[in-house]
C-alpha positions as CSV (number, residue, x, y, z in Angstrom):
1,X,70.7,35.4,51.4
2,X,69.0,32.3,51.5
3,X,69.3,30.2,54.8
4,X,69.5,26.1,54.4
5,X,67.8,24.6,57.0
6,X,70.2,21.9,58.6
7,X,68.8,18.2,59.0
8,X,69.5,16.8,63.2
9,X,71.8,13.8,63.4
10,X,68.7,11.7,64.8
11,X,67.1,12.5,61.0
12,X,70.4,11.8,59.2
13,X,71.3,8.4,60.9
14,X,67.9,7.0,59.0
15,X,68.7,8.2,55.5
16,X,69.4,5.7,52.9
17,X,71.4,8.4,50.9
18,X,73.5,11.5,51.9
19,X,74.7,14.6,50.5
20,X,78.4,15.7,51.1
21,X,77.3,18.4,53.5
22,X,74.8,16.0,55.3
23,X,77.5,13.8,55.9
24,X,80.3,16.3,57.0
25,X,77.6,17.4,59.6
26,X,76.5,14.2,60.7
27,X,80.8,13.0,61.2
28,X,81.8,16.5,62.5
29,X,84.1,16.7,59.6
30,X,84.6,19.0,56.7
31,X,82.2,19.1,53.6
32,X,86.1,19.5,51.7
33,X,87.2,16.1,53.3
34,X,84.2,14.5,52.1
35,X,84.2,15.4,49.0
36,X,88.5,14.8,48.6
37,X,87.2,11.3,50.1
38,X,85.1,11.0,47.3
39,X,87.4,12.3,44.4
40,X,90.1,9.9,45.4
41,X,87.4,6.9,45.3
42,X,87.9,6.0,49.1
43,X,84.3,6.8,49.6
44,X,82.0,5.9,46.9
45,X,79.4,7.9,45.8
46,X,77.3,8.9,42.5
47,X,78.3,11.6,40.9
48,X,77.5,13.9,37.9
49,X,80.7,15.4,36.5
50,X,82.5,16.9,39.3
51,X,79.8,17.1,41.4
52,X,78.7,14.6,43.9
53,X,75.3,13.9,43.8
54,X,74.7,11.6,46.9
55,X,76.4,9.0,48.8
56,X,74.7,5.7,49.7
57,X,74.9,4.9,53.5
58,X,76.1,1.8,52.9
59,X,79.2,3.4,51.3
60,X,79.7,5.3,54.3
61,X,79.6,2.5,56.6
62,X,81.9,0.6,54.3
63,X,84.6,3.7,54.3
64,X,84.2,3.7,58.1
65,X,85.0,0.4,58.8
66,X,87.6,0.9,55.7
67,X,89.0,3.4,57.6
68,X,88.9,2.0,61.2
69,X,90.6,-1.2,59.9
70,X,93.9,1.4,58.9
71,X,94.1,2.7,62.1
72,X,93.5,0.1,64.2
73,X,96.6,-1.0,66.7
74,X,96.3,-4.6,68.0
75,X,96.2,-4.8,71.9
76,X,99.7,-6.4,71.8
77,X,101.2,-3.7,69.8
78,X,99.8,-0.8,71.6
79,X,102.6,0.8,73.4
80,X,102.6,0.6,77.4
81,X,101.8,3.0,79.6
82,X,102.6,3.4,83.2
């Protein structure tokens, strides 16, 4: 069994490219949303044929903000709450 040695979040934030499972790691999220992410073009990344090869960070700060944007709710809209 070999036994992948797991990069910390402070080493991840400074990387100019990311792996699927890097990123998954670094979000708290699964290496399967990642890569659906990826397949349905939300998150761009290069890839070589099905597999994804790296993701540039300024992709991922792209589909974040992409993503914030969608689920955003205006101050005005939010529902009140007493």
């Amino acid at each position: 069994m070999v036994h992948i040695q797991r990069k910390r979040a402070e080493e991840l934030l400074h990387q100019d490219y990311y792996r699927p499972r890097e990123l998954a790691d670094l979000l708290g999220t699964g290496v399967d949303f990642i890569n659906h992410e990826v397949s349905t073009r939300r998150l761009r990344a290069r890839r070589l044929g099905r597999s994804t090869i790296d993701i540039p960070r300024a992709a991922v700060l792209e589909w974040l903000t992409a993503r914030e944007a969608a689920f955003y709710i205006p101050p005005q809209d939010r529902p009140h709450v007493h």
